[in-house]
C-alpha positions, 0 to 999 in steps of 0.5 A: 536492561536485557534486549531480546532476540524478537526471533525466538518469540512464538509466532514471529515473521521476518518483516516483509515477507509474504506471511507477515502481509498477510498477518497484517492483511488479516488484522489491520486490511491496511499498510499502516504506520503506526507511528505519526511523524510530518515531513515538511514539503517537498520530501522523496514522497511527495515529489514522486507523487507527482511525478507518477500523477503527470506520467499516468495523466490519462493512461491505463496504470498498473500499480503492482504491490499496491497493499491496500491501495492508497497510492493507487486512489490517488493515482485514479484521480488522474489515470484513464484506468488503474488497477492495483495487484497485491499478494495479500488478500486483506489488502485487496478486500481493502481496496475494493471497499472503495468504489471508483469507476476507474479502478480495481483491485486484483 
């Protein structure tokens, strides 16, 4: 079995730079995983969810790097406010197909 370099292929970006989000913004309009994979309860990722739910309980929230802005949704479900700022384009277009009084996407 031969292994490439995934470097020397037409049209590679380094993974998380600014190009390869906006590729992805453009393609997809989301962040995905495209793996499927369950972490059982609780997980880094469900305890910091609710800790940033009781820290924006009521307050105006800026979520920087929001991507395509789930976290951020989840997040207006308890904030007075919340706005969600990202560098991609697509990802922004993304959020603000979703319609909350209480948050916006810039």
């Amino acid at each position: 079995m031969k292994f490439i370099d995934p470097t020397r292929l037409p049209g590679w970006l380094a993974p998380h730079s600014i190009a390869w989000y906006r590729q992805l913004g453009e393609t997809e309009g989301a962040y995905l995983y495209p793996w499927n994979s369950v972490y059982e309860e609780p997980n880094g990722e469900s305890i910091f969810d609710r800790e940033v739910a009781g820290m924006v309980q009521g307050k105006k929230a800026l979520d920087a790097g929001c991507g395509h802005g789930d976290f951020t949704l989840k997040c207006a479900d308890y904030a007075k406010e919340i706005v969600g700022i990202d560098a991609t384009a697509g990802f922004i277009s993304t959020g603000n197909q979703v319609r909350r009084t209480n948050a916006s996407f810039i």
